[in-house]
N, C-alpha and C positions, 0 to 999 in steps of 0.2 A: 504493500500500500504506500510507504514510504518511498519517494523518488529522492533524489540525491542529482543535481546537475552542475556540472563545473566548467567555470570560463573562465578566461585570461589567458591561454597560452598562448604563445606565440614563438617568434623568432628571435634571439637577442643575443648581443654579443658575449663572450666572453668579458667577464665585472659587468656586466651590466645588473639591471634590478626588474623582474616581474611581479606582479600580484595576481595571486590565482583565489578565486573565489567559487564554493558551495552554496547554492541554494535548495535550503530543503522543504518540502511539500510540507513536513510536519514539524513539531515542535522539537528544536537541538535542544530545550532545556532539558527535556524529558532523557536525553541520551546520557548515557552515561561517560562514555566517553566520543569524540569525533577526533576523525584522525585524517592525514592525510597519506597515501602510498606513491610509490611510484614504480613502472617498472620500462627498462631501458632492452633494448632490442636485444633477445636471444637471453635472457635473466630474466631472472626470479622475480616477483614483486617484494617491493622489501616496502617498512614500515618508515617514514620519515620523520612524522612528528604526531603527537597528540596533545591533546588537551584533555581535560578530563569534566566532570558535570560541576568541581570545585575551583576550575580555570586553573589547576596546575599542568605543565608541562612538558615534555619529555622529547626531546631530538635525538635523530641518529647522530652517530658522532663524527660524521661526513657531512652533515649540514650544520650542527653545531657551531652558535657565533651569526652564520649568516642568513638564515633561516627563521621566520617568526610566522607562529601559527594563531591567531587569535580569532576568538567566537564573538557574536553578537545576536545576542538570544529575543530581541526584537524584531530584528529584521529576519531571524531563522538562518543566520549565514556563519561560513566559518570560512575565514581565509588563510593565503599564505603568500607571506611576502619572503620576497627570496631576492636576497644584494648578495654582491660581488661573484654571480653565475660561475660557474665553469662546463666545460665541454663536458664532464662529467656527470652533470647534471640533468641530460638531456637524456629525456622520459615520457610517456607517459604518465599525469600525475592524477590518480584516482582518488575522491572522496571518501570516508567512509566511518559512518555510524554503527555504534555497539549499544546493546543493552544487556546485561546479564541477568535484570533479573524483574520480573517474574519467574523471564523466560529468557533465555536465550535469541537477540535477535540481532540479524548482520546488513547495514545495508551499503549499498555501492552503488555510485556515480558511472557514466561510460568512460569518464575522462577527458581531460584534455591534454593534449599534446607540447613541450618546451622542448625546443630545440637552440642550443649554446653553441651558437659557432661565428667564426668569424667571414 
């Protein structure tokens, strides 16, 4: 029932700065945690940052420093701003909401695409 959509990618160079942004159908306060992923051609999806339903949070330690994931439970949106890029960084970057409990529940965005190059 819950959709998940995300926009901002684009194309940008190496240091440069994008902000990628979720909007969700339903309410992020309710989630326990929102997280961002990402996954780069021929690898794994890996986990990049979260925030949690108490606005604490948690970065891989390859975006650590450059990376900032922050919610706004008004607008139902979570974003991620991302300074000083690297080629590295170009992905796939997928939204995605958790709940654990009553029940267990997973949801995901289709993505948007960054690409870091010069």
């Amino acid at each position: 029932q819950v959709q998940l959509v995300e926009s901002g990618g684009g194309l940008v160079q190496p240091g440069g700065s994008l902000r990628l942004s979720c909007a969700s159908s339903g309410s992020i306060s309710s989630a326990h945690a929102m997280a961002w992923y990402r996954q780069a051609p021929g690898k794994q999806r890996e986990l990049v940052a979260v925030i949690t339903q108490g606005g604490n949070t948690n970065y891989a330690d390859s975006v650590k420093g450059r990376f900032t994931i922050s919610r706004d439970d008004a607008k139902n949106t979570v974003s991620l701003q991302m300074n000083s890029l690297k080629p590295e960084d170009t992905a796939v970057y997928y939204c995605n909401g958790v709940l654990y409990y009553p029940k267990y529940e997973n949801y995901w965005g289709q993505g948007t695409r960054v690409t870091v190059s010069s």
